[in-house]
C-alpha positions in Angstrom: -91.2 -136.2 -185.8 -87.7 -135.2 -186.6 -87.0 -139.0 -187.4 -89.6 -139.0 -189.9 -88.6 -135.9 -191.6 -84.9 -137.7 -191.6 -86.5 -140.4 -193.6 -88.6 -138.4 -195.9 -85.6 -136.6 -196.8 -83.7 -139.7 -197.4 -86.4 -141.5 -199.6 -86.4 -138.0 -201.8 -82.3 -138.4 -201.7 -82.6 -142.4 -202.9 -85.3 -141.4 -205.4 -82.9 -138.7 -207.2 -80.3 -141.0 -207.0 -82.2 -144.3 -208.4 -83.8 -142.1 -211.1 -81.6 -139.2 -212.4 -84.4 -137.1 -210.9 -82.4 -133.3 -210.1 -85.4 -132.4 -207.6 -87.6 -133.6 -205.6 -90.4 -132.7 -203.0 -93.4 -134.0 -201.3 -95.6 -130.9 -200.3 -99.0 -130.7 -198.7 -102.5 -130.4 -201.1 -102.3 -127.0 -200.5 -98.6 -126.5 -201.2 -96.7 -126.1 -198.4 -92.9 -128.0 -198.3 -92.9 -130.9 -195.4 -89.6 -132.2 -197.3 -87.4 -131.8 -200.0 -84.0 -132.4 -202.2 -84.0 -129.5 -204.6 -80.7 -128.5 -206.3 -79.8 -124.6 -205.6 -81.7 -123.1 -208.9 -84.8 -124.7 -207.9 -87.1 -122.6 -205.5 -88.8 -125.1 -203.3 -91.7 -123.0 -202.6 -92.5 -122.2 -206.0 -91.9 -126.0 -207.3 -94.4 -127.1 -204.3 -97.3 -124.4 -205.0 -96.8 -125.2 -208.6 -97.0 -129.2 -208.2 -100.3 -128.7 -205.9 -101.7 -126.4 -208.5 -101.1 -129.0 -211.2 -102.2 -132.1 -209.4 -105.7 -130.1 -208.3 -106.4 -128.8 -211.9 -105.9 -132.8 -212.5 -108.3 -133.7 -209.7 -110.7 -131.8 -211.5 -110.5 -132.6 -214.3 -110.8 -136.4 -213.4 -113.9 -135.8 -211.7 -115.6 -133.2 -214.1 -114.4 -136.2 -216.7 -115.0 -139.4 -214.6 -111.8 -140.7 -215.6 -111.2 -142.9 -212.5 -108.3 -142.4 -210.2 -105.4 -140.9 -211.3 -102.0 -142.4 -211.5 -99.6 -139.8 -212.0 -99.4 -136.7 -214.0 -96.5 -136.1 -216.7 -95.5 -132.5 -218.3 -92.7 -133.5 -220.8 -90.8 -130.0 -221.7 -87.2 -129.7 -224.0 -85.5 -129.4 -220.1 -86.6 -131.7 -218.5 -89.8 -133.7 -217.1 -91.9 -133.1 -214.3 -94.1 -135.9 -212.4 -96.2 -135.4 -210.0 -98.1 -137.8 -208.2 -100.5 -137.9 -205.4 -100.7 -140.0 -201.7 -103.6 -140.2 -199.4 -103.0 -140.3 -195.8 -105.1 -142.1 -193.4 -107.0 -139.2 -192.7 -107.9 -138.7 -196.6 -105.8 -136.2 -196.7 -103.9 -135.9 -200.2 -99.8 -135.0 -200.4 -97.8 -134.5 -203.8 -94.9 -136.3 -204.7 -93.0 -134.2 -207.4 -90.0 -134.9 -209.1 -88.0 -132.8 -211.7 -86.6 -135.2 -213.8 -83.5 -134.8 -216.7 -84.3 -134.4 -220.1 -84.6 -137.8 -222.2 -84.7 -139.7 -219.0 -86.1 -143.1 -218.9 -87.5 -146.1 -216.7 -88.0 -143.3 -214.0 -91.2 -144.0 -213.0 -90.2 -147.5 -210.9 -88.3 -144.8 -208.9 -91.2 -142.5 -208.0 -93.5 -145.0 -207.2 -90.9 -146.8 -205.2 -90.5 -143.7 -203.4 -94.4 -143.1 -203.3 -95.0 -146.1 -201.5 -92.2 -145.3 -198.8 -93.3 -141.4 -198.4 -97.4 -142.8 -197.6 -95.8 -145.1 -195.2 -93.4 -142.7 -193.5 -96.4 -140.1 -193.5 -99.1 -142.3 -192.3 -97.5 -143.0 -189.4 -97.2 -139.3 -188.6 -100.7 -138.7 -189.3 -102.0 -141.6 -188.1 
């Protein structure tokens, strides 16, 4: 298990590097950490409640709406930019990619779906 926290960590460390992302995070529906890069300012508990709160409320939404599946969700602010995007497990169970990205950033989405991809690999093995 520790192995596959290892590599969580260093998909989050590749994804801030490839996409000027200052913090990232992939917590569980119901917010609770299983990894993260988060520079010092950024409270890792609060940024993973937060990003489950947001991508529910979007689940919602998309059902209440029928809007299909959703592909990521975007909250563009004057400091910066933050994505969240979801990941089923084998088990249905839903994770949250989120990323803090800088201000005026862009072409950063190749890197979070890059990294998407690796994190449901990396966790569907461990849930498997």
């Amino acid at each position: 298990m520790s192995s596959t926290l290892e590599s969580l960590n260093e998909a989050l460390e590749e994804l801030n590097e490839t996409g000027r992302i200052s913090a990232s995070l992939v917590a569980t529906d119901e917010g609770f950490v299983i990894a993260s890069v988060v520079r010092e300012e950024v409270d890792e508990n609060v940024a993973a409640a937060m990003s489950s709160f947001v991508h529910n409320a979007a689940q919602r939404a998309r059902e209440e709406l029928k809007l299909g599946r959703i592909r990521d969700i975007t909250i563009r602010c004057d400091e910066g930019i933050l994505v969240c995007k979801g990941a089923t497990l084998s088990d249905g169970r839903q994770v949250v990619l989120a990323a803090l990205v800088a201000p005026n950033t862009r072409f950063f989405m190749r890197a979070v779906n890059n990294a998407v991809r690796k994190i449901q690999g990396l966790l569907r093995t461990l849930y498997a």
